[in-house]
BADREN-449274 format. One line per field, with one value per residue: residue number from 1; residue in one letter; x, y, z of N, C-alpha, C, O in turn. Coordinates in Angstrom, 2 decimals, always signed. Example, Ala and Ser with C-alpha at 12.3 -4.5 7.8 and 13.67 -1.06 7.14 Angstrom:
2
k [1,2] .
r [A,S] .
neast [+13.19,+12.85] .
nnorth [-5.69,-2.25] .
nup [+7.80,+7.08] .
caeast [+12.30,+13.67] .
canorth [-4.50,-1.06] .
caup [+7.80,+7.14] .
ceast [+13.20,+12.90] .
cnorth [-3.30,+0.03] .
cup [+7.80,+7.87] .
oeast [+14.24,+13.41] .
onorth [-3.32,+1.14] .
oup [+8.46,+8.04] .
end
This chain:
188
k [1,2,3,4,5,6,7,8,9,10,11,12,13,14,15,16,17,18,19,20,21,22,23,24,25,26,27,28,29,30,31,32,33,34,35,36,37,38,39,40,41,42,43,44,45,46,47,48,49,50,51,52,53,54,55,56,57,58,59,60,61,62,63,64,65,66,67,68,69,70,71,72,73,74,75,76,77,78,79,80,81,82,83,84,85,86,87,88,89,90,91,92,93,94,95,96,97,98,99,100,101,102,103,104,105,106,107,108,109,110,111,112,113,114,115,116,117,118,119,120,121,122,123,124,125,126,127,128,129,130,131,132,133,134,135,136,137,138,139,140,141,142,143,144,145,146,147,148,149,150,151,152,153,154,155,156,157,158,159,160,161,162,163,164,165,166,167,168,169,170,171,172,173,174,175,176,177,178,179,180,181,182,183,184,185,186,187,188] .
r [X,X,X,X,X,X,X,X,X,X,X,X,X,X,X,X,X,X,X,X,X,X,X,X,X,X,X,X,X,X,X,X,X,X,X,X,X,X,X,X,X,X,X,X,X,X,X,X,X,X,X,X,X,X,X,X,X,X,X,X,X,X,X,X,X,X,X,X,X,X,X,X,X,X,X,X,X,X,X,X,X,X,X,X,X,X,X,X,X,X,X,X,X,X,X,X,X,X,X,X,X,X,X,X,X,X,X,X,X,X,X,X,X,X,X,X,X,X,X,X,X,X,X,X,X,X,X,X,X,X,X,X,X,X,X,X,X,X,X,X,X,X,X,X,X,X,X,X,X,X,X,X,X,X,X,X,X,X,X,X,X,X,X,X,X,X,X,X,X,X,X,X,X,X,X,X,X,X,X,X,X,X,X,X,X,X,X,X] .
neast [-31.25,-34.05,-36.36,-37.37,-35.08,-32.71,-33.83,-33.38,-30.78,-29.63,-31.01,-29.88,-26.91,-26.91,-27.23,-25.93,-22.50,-21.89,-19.19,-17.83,-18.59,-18.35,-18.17,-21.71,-21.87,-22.26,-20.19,-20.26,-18.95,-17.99,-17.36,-17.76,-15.64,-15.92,-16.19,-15.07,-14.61,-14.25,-12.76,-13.18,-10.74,-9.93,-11.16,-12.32,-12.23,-11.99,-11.19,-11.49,-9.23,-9.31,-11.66,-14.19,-16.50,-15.68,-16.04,-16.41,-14.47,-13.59,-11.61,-11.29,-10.16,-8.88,-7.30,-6.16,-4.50,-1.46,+0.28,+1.25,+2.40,+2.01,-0.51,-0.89,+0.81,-0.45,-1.93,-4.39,-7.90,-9.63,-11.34,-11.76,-14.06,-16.07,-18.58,-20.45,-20.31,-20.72,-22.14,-20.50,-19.69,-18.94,-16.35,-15.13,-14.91,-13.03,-10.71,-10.11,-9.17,-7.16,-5.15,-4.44,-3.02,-1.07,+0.65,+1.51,+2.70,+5.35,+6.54,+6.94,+5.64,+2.99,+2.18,+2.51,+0.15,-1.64,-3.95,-5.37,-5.95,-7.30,-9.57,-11.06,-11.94,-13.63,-15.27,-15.95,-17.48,-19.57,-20.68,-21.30,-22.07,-21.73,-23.89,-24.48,-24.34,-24.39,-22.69,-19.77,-17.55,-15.05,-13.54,-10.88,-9.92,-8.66,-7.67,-6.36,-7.88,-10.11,-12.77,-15.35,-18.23,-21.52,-23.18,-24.53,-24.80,-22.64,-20.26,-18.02,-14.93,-11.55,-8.75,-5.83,-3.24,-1.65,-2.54,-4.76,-3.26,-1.79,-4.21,-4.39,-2.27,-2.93,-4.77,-2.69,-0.07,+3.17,+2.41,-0.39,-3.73,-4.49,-3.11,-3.97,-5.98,-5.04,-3.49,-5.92,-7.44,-5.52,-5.37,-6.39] .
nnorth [+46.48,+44.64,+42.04,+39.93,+40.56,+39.37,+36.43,+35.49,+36.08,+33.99,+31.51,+31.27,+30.67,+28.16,+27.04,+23.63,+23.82,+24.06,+22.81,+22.82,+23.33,+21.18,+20.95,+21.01,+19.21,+19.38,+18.99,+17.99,+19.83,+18.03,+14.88,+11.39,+9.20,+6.20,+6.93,+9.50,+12.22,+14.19,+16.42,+18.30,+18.17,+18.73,+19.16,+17.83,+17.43,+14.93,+14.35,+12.66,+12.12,+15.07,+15.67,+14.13,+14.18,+12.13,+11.78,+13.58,+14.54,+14.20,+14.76,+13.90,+14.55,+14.38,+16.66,+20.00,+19.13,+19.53,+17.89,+15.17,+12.89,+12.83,+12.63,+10.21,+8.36,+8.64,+7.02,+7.64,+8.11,+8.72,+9.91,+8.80,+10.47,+9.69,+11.27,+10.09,+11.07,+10.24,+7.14,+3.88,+0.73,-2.19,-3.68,-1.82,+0.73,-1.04,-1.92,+1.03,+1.78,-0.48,+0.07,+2.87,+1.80,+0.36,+2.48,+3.69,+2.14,-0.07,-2.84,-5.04,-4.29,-4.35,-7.01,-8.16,-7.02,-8.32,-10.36,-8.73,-7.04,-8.36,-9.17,-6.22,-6.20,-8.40,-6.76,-4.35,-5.91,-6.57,-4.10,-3.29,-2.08,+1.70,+4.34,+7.71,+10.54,+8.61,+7.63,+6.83,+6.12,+5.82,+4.63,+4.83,+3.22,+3.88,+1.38,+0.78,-0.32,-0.45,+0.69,+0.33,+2.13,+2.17,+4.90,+4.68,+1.78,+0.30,-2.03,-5.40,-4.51,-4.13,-5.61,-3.74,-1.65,-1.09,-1.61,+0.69,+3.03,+2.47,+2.90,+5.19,+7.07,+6.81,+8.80,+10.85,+10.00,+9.55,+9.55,+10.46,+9.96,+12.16,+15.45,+17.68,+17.21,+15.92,+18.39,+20.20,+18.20,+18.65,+21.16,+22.05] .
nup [+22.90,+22.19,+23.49,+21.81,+19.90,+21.29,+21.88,+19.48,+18.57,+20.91,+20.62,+17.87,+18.65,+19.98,+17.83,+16.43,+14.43,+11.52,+9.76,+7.01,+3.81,+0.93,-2.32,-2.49,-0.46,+3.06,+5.57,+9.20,+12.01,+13.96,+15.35,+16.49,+17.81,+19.17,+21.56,+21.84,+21.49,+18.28,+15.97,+12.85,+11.21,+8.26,+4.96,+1.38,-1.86,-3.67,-7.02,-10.21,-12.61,-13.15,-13.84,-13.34,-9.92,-7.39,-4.09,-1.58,+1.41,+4.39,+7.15,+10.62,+13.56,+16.82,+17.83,+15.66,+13.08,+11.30,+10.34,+8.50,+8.94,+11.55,+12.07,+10.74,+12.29,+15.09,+17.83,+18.87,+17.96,+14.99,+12.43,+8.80,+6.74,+3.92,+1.22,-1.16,-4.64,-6.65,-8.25,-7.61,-7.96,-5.97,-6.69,-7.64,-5.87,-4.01,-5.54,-5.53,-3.46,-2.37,-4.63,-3.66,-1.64,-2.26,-3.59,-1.54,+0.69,+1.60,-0.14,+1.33,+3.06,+2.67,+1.85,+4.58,+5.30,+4.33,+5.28,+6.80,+5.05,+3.44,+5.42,+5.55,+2.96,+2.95,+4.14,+2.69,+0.82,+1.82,+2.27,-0.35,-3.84,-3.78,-3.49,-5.23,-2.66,-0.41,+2.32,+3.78,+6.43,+8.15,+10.51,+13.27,+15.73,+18.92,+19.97,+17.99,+16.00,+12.53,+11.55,+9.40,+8.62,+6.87,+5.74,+8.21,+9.22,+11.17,+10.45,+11.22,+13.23,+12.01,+13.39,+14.13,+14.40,+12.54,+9.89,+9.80,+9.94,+7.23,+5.67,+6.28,+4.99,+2.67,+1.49,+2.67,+2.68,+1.09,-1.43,-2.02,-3.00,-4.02,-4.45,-4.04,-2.07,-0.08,+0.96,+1.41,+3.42,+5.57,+6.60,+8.61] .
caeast [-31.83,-35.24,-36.16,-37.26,-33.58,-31.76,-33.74,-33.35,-29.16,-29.54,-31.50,-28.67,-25.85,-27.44,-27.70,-25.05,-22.29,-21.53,-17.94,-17.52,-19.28,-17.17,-18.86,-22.67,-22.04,-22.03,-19.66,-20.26,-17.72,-17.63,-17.88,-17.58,-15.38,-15.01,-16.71,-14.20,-14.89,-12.97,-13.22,-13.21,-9.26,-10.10,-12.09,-11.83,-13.32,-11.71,-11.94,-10.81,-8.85,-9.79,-13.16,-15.41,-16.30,-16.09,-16.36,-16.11,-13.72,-13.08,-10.62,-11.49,-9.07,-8.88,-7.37,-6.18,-2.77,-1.44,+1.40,+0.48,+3.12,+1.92,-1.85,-0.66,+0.95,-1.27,-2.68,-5.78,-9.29,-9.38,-12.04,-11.92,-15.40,-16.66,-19.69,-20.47,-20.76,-21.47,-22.01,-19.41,-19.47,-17.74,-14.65,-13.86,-14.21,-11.80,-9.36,-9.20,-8.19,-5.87,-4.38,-3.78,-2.03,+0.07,+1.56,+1.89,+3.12,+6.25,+5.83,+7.03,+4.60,+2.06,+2.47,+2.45,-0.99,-2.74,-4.37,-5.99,-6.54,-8.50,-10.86,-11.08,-11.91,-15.10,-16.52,-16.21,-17.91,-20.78,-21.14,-21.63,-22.21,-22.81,-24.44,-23.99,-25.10,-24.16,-21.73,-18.76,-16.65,-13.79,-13.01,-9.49,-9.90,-7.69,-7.30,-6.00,-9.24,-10.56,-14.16,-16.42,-19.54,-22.12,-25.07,-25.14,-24.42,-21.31,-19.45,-17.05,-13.82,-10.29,-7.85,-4.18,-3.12,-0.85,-3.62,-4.98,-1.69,-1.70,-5.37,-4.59,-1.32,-3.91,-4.81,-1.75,+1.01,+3.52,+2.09,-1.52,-4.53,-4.67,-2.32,-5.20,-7.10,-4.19,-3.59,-7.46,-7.55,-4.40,-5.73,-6.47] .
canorth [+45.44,+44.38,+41.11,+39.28,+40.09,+38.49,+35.19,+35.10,+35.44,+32.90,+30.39,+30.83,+30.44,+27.14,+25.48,+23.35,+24.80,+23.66,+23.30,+22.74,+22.92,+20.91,+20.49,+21.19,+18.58,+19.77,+18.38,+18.47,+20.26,+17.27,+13.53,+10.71,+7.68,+5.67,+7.63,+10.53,+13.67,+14.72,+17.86,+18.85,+18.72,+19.87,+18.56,+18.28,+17.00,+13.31,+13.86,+11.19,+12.40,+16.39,+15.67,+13.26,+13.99,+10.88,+12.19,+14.28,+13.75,+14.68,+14.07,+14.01,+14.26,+14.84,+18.49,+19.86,+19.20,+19.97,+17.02,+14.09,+11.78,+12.67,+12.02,+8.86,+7.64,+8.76,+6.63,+8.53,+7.82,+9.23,+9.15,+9.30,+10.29,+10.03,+11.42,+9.92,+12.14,+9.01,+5.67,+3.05,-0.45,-2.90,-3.92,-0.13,+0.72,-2.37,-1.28,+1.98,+1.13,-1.21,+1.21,+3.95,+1.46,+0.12,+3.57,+4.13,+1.08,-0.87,-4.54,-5.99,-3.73,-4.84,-8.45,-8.33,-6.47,-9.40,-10.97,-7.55,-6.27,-9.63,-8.26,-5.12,-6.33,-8.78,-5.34,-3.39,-6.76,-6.27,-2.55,-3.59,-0.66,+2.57,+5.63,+9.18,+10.55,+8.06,+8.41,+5.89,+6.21,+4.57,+4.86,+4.34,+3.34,+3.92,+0.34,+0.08,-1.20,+0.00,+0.05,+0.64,+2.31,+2.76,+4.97,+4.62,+0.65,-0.35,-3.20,-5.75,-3.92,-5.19,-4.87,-3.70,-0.06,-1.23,-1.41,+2.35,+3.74,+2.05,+2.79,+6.80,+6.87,+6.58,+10.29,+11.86,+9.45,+10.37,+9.46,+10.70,+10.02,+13.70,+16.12,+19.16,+16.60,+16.09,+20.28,+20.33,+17.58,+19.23,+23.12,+22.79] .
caup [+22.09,+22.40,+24.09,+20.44,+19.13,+22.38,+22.00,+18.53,+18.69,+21.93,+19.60,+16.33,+18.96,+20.44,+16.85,+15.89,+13.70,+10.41,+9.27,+6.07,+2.86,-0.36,-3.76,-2.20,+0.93,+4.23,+7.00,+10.53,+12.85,+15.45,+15.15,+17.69,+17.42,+20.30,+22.40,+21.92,+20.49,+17.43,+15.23,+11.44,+10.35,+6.42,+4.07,+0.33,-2.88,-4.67,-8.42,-11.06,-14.34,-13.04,-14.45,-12.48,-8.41,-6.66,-3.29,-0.62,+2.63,+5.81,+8.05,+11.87,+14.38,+18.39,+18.25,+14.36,+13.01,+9.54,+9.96,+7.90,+9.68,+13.45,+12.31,+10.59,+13.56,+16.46,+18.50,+19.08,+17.21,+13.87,+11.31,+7.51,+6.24,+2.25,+1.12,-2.22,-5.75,-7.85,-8.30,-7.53,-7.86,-4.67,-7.37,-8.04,-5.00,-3.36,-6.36,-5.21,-2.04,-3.36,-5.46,-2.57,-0.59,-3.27,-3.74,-0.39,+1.72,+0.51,-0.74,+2.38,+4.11,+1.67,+1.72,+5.97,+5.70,+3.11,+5.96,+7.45,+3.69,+2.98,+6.27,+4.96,+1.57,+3.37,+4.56,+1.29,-0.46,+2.85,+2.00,-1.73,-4.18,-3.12,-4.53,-4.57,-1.40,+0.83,+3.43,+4.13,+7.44,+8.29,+11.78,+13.30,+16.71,+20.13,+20.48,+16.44,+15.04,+11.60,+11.10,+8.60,+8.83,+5.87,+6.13,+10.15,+10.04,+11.47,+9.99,+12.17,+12.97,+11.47,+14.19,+13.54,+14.02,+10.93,+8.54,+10.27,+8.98,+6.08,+5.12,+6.19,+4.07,+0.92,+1.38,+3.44,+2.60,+0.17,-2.38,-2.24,-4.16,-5.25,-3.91,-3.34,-1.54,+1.15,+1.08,+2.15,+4.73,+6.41,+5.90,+10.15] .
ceast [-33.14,-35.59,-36.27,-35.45,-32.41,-32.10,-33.52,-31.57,-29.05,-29.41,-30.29,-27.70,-25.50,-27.85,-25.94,-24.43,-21.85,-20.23,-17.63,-18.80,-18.58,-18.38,-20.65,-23.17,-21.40,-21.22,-19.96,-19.36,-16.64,-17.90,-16.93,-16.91,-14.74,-15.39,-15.98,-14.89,-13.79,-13.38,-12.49,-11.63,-9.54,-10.99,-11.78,-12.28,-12.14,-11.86,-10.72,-10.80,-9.55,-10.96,-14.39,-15.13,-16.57,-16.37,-15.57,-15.23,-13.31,-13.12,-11.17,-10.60,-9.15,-8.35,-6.43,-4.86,-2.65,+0.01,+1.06,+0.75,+2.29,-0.07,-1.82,-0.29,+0.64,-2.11,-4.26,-7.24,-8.97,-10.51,-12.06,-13.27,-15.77,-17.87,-19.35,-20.95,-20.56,-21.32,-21.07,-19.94,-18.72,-16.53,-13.97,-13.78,-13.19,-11.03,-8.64,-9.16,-7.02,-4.78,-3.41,-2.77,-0.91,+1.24,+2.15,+2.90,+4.45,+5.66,+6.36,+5.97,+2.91,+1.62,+2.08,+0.74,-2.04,-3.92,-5.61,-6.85,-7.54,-9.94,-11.64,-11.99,-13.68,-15.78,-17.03,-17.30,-19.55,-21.11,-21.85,-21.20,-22.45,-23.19,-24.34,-24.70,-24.39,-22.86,-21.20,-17.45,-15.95,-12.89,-11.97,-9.39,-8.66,-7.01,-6.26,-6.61,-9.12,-11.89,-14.65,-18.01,-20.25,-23.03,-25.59,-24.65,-22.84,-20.96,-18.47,-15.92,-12.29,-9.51,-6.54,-4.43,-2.07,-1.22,-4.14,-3.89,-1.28,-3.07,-5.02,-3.44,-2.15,-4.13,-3.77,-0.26,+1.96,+3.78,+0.80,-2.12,-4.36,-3.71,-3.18,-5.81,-6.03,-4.02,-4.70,-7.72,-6.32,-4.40,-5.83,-6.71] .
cnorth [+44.98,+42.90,+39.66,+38.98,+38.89,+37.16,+34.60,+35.07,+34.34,+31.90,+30.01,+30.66,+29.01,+25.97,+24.85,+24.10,+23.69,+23.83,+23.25,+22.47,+22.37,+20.70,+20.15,+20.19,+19.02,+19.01,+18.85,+18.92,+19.66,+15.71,+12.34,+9.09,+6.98,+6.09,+8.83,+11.48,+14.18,+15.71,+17.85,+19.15,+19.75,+18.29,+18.85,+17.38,+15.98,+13.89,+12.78,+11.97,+14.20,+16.63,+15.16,+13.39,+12.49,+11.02,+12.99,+13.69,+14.87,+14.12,+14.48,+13.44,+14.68,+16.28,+18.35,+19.56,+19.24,+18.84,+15.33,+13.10,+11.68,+11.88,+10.72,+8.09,+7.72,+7.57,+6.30,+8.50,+8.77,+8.73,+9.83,+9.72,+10.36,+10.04,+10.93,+10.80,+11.39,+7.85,+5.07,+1.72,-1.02,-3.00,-2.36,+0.40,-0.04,-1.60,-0.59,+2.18,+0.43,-0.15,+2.12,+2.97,+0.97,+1.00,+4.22,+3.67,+0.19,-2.31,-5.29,-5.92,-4.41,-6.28,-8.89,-7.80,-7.38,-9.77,-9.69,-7.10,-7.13,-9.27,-7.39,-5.15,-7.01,-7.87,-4.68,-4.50,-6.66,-4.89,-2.53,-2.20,+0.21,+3.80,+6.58,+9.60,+9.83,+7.90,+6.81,+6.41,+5.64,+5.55,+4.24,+4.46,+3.27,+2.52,-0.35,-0.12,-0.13,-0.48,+1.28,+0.95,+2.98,+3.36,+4.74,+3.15,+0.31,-1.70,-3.93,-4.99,-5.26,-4.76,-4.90,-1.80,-0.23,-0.75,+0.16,+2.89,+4.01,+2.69,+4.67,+7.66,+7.58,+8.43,+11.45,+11.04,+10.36,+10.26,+9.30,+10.54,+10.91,+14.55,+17.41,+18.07,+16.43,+17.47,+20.11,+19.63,+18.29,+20.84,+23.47,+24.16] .
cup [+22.72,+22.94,+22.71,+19.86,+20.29,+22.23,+20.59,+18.39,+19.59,+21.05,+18.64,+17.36,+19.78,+19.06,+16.30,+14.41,+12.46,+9.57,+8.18,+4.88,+1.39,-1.14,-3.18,-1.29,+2.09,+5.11,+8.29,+10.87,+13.57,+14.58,+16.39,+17.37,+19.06,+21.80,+22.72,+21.01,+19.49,+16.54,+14.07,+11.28,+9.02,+6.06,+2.59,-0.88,-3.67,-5.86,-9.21,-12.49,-14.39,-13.97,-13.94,-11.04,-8.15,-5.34,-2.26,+0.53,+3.25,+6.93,+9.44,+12.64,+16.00,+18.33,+16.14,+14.28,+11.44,+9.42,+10.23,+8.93,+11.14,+13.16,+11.25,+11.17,+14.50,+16.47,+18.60,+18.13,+16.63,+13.18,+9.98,+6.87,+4.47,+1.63,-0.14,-3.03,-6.80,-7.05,-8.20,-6.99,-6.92,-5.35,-7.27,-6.96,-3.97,-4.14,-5.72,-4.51,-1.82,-3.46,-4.65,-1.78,-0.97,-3.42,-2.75,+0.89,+1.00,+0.45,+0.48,+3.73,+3.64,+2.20,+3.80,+5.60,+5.23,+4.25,+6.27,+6.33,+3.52,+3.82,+6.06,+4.13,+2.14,+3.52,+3.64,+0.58,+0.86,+2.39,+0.23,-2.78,-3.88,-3.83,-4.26,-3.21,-0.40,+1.50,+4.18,+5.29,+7.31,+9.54,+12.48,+14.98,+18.08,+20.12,+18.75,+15.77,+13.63,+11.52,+10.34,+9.00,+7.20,+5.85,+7.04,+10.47,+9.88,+11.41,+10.97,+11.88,+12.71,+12.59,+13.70,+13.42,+12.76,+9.39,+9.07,+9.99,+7.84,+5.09,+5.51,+5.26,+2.32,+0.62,+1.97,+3.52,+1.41,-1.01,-2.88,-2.76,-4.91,-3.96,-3.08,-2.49,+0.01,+1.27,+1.85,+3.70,+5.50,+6.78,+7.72,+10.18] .
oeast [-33.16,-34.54,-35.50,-34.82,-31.64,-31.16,-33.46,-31.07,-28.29,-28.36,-29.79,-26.98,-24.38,-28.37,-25.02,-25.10,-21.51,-20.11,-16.64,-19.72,-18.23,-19.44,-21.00,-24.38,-20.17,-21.90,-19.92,-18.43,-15.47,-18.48,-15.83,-17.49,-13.72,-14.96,-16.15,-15.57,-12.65,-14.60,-11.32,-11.27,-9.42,-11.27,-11.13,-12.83,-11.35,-13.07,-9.61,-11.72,-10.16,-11.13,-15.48,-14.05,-17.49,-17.23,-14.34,-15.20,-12.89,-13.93,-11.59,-10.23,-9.77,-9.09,-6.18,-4.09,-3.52,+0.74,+0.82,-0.09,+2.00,-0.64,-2.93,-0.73,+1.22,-2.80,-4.99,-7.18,-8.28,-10.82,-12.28,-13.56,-15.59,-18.38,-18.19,-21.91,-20.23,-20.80,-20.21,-20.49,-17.63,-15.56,-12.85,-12.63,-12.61,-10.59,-7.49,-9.05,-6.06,-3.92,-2.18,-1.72,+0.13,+2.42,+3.04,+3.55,+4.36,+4.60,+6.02,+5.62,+1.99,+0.68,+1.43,+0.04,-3.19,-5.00,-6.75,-8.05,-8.69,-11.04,-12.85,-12.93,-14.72,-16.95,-18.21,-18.04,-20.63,-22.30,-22.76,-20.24,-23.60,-22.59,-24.09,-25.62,-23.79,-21.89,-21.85,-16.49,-15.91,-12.12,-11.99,-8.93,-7.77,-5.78,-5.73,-6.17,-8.30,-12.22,-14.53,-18.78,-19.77,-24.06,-26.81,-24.17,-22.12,-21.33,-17.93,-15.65,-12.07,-9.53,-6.10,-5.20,-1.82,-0.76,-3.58,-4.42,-0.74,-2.89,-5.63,-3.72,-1.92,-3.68,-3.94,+0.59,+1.65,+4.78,+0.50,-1.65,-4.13,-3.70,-3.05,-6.66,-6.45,-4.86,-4.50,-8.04,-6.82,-3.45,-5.55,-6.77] .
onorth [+45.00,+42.32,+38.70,+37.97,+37.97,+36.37,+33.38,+33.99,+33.49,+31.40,+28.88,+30.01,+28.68,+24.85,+25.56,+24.69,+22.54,+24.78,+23.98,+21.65,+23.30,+20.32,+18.99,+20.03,+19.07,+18.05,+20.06,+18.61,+19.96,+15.53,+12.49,+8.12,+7.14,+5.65,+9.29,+11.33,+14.51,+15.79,+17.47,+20.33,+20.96,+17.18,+19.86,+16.36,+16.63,+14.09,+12.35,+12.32,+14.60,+17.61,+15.70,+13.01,+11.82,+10.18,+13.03,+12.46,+15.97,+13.43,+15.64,+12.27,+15.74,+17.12,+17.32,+19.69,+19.04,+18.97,+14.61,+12.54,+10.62,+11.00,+10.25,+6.95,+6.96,+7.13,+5.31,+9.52,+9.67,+7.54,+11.04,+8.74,+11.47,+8.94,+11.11,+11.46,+11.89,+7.56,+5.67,+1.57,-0.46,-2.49,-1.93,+0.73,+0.64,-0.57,-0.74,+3.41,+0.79,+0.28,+2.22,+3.45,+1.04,+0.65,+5.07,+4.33,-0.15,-2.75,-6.47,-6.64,-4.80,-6.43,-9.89,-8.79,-7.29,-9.30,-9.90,-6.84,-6.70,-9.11,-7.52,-4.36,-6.41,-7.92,-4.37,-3.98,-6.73,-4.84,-1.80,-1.46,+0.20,+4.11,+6.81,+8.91,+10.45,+8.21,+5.99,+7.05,+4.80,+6.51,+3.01,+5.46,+2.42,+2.50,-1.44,-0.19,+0.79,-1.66,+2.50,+0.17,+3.91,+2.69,+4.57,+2.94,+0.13,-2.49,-3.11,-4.69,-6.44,-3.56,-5.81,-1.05,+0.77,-0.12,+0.96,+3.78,+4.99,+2.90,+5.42,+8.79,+8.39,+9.07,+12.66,+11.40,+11.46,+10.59,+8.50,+10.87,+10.83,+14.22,+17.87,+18.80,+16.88,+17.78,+19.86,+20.19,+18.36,+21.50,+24.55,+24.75] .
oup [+23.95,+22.69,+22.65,+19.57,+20.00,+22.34,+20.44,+18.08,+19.13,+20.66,+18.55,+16.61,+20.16,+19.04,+15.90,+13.56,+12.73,+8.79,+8.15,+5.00,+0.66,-0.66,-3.42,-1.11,+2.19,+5.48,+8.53,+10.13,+13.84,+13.51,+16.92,+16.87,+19.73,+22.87,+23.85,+19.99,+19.83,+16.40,+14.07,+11.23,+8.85,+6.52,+2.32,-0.47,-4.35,-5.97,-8.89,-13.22,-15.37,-14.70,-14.10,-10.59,-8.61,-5.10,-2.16,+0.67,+2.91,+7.55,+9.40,+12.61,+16.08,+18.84,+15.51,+15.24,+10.59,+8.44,+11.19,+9.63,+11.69,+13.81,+10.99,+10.98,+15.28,+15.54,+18.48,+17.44,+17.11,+13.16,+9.83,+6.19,+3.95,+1.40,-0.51,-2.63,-7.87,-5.97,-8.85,-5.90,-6.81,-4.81,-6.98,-6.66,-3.13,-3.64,-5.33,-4.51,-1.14,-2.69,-4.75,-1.34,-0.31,-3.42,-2.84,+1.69,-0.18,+0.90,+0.44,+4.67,+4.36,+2.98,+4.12,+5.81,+5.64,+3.92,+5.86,+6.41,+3.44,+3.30,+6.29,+4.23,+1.88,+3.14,+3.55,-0.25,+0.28,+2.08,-0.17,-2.56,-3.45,-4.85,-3.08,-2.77,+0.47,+0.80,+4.82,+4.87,+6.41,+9.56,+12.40,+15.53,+17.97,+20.25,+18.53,+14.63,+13.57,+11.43,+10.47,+9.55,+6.54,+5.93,+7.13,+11.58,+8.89,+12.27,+11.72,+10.71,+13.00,+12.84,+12.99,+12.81,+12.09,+8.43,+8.33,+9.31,+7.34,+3.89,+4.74,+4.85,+1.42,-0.33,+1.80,+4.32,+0.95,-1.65,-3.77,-3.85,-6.12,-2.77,-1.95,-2.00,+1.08,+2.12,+3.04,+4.75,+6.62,+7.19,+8.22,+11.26] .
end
């Protein structure tokens, strides 16, 4: 091989890799919560009434696992990510947050979380509307926390690994937003 081709494989093996591509948004491989390193579980595309994208997601986890329960009850920093593929208003999105946890959490579980959800709920009404494109975290920290990040700014965190359970439930509980959409995040 010639000395051109060696620095040119060097170069492509020195650029970050790109793990996922869903519905023409890219995911990173890696992402950092906490100061931990966590890597690309699956990823997988939201739609509403198998007609409208609402967005993209992917799951980030410390090493991969395909069992909902263990990465609903770990410990360990976790982040949900959602690229947006429309418009959404703060009510519809609160709802459907709501909604997921409704189907997910029992009513005594529910009713204990009001306090946390109400937190929750201040951040989503701080984040406001958001538009396609933009990119909603929700990071599930070591210590329990939940925080919100929109578009790079990070929101106060809610603490309670209760509500981080509760809030990861929504997509891997058992009673999922969308059923392909848990398949995908769990694909490891």
């Amino acid at each position: 091989m010639n000395a051109r081709w060696i620095a040119a494989l060097l170069a492509a093996a020195s650029l970050p890799a790109l793990a996922a591509q869903v519905a023409g948004v890219t995911l990173q491989d890696t992402a950092s919560v906490g100061g931990q390193q966590l890597v690309l579980n699956g990823a997988g595309l939201r739609t509403k009434f198998g007609l409208a994208d609402v967005y993209v997601l992917g799951l980030y986890l410390p090493a991969k696992s395909s069992d909902a329960n263990a990465i609903i009850n770990d410990k360990a920093p976790r982040r949900v990510a959602l690229v947006m593929k429309r418009d959404l208003d703060a009510d519809t999105l609160q709802n459907a947050f709501h909604e997921g946890l409704e189907a997910n959490v029992s009513k005594a579980e529910l009713q204990q979380l009001q306090p946390k959800i109400r937190q929750l709920d201040a951040r989503f009404k701080e984040v406001g509307a958001v538009k396609k494109g933009d990119v909603l975290n929700l990071d599930f920290g070591a210590d329990g926390s939940t925080r919100i990040t929109y578009n790079g700014q990070q929101k106060e965190a809610v603490a309670g690994a209760d509500l981080s359970s509760a809030l990861l439930k929504i997509w891997l509980g058992s009673h999922p937003v969308q059923d392909s959409l848990k398949k995908d995040m769990l694909k490891s």
